[in-house]
C-alpha positions as CSV (number, residue, x, y, z in Angstrom):
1,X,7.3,25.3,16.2
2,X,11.0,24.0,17.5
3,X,12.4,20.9,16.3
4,X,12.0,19.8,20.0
5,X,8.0,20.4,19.6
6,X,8.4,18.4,15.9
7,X,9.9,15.4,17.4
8,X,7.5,15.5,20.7
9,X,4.6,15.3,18.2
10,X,6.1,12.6,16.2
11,X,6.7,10.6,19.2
12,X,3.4,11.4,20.6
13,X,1.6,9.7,17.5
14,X,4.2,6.8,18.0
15,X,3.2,6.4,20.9
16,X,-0.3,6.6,20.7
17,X,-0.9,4.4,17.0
18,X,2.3,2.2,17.1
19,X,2.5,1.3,13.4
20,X,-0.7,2.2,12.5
21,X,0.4,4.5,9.1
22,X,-2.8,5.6,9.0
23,X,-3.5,6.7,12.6
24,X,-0.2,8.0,13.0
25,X,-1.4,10.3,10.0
26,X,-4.4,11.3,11.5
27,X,-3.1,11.8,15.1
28,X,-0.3,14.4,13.2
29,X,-3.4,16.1,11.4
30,X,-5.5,16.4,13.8
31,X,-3.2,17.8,16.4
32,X,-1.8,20.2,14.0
33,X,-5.5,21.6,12.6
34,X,-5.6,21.8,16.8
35,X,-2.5,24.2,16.9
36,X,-3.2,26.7,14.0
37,X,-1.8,27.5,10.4
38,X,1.9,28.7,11.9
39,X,2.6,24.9,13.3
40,X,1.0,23.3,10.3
41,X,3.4,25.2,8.1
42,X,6.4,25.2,10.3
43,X,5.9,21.2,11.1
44,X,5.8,20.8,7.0
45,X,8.6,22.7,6.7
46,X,10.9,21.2,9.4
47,X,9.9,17.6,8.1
48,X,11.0,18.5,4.3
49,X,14.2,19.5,6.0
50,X,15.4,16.3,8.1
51,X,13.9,14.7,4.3
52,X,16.5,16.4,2.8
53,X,19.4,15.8,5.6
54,X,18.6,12.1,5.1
55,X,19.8,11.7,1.4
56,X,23.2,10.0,1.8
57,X,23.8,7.1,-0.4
58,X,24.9,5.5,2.6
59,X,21.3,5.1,4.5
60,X,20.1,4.3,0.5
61,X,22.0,1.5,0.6
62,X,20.6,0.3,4.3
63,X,17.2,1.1,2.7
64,X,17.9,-1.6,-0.2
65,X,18.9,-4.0,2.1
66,X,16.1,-3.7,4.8
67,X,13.3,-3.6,1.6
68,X,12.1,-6.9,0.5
69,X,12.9,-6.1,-3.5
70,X,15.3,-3.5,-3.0
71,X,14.7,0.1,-2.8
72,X,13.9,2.7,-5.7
73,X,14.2,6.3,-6.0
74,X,10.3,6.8,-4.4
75,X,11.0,4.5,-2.2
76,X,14.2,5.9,-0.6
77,X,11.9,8.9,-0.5
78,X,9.1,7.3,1.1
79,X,11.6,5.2,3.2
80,X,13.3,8.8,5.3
81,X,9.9,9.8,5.9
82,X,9.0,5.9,7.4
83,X,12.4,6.7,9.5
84,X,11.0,10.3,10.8
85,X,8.0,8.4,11.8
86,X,10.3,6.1,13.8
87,X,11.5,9.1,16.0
88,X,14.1,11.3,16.7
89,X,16.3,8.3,18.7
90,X,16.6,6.3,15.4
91,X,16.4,8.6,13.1
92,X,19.8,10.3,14.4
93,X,21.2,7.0,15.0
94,X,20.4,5.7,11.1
95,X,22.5,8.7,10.1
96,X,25.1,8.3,12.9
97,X,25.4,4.3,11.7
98,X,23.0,3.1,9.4
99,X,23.6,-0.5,10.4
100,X,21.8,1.0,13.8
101,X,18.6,-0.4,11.6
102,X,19.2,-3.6,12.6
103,X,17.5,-3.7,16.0
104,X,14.2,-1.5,14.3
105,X,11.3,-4.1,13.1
106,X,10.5,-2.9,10.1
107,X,6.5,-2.3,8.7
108,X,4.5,-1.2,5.9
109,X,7.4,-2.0,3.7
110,X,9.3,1.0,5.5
111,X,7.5,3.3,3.4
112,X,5.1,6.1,4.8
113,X,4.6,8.2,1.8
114,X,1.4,9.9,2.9
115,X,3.7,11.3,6.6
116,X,5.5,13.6,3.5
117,X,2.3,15.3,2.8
118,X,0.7,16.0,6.9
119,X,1.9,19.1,7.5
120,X,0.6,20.2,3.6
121,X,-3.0,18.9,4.4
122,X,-3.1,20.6,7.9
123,X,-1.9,23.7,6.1
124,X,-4.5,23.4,2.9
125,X,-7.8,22.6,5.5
126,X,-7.0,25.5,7.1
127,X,-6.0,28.2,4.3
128,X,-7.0,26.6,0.9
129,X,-3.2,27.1,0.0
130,X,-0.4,25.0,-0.3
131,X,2.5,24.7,2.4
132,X,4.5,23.5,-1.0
133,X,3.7,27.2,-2.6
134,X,4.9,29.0,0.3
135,X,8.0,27.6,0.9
136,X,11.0,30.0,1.3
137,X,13.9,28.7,0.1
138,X,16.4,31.2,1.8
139,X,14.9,29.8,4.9
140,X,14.9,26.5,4.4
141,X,18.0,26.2,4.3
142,X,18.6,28.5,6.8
143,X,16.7,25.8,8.9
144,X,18.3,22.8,7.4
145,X,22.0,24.3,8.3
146,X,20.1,24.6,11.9
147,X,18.8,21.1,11.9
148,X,22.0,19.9,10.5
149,X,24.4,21.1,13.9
150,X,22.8,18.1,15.7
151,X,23.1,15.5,13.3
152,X,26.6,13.2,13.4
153,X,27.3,11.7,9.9
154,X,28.8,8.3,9.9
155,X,32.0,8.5,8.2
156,X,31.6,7.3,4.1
157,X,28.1,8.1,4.8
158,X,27.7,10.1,1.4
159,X,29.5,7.2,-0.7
160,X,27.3,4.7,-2.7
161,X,29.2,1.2,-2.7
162,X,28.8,-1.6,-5.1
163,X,27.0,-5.0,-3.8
164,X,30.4,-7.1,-2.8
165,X,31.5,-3.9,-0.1
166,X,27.7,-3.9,1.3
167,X,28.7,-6.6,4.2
168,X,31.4,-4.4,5.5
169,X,29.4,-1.2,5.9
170,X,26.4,-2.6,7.2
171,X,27.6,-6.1,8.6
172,X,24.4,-6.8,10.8
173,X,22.0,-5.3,8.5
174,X,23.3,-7.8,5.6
175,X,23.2,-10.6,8.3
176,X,19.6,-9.9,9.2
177,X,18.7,-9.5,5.8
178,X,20.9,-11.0,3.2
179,X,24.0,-9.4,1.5
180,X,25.3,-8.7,-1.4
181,X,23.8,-11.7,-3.9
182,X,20.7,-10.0,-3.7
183,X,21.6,-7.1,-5.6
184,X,23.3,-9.1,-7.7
185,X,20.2,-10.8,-8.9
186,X,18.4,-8.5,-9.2
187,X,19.4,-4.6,-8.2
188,X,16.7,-2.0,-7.7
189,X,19.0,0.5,-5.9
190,X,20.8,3.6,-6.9
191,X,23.2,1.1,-8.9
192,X,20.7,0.6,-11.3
193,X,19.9,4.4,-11.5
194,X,23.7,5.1,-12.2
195,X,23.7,2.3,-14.9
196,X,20.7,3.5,-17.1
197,X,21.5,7.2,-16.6
């Protein structure tokens, strides 16, 4: 499977179940039970990849802004895989400029935790193993390196920033949403992560 065949199926289930979590996860199942063990693994393997190229404090912080109570370490993680689910268009363009989120309506509490697990439970029906077992590293990030050519950082991207510098990286996202005084009260972001560790 290509990463052009990944992102036709994503957008195919988009398409079809619009923000229906759990359709979207059964359209991706299905179809992938459809093409045979190689996709199932491949399409797990690609997705943990764009997980991984999604990471940047930077999209954390739109994450915390965009989430009603902020955003958690599980729920960044459950957030990039809601933002794969969104398509390749936005996707790129949340890692390009994260304040690009501003024009996406968000759903489900922009988490989609069970989309991490598709390509395993395609995989598992139709072997009895586990896509996580199997993984390569070497590979992977042979892949990731791949995946990562197309894929235009915005610049500070990697930084985390304290609540008062929020409104300058993400202006429209902290007009839509609220700015810094949310954190403030009370913070549920990486800050807090930093603070207790």
């Amino acid at each position: 499977m290509s990463k052009d065949t990944f992102w036709a199926l994503i957008q195919a289930a988009k398409t079809a179940c619009g923000q229906d979590m759990d359709a979207i996860t059964e359209h991706l199942r299905d179809g992938l039970l459809i093409m045979g063990t190689g996709a199932a693994r491949q399409f797990h393997n690609i997705f943990q990849a764009y997980m991984d190229l999604a990471e940047p404090f930077g999209l954390w912080d739109a994450a915390s802004i965009i989430k009603e109570n902020g955003c958690t370490l599980e729920g960044f993680i459950d957030f990039r895989a809601w933002l794969i689910a969104q398509g390749k268009e936005v996707y790129m363009n949340a890692l390009r400029d994260p304040d690009t989120l501003a024009d996406i309506e968000p759903y489900g509490d922009c988490c989609f935790e069970c989309l991490s697990y598709v390509g395993d439970y395609a995989y598992e029906q139709l072997t009895g193993r586990s896509a996580y077992d199997e993984m390569e590293p070497d590979r992977i990030e042979k892949m990731r390196d791949e995946l990562k050519k197309d894929i235009v950082y915005k610049d500070g991207i990697q930084y985390p920033r304290e609540p008062k510098d929020l409104p300058r990286f993400l202006p429209r996202l902290c007009e839509k949403y609220g700015g810094p005084e949310r954190f403030l009260a009370a913070p549920s972001t990486w800050l807090s992560l930093i603070h207790i560790s």
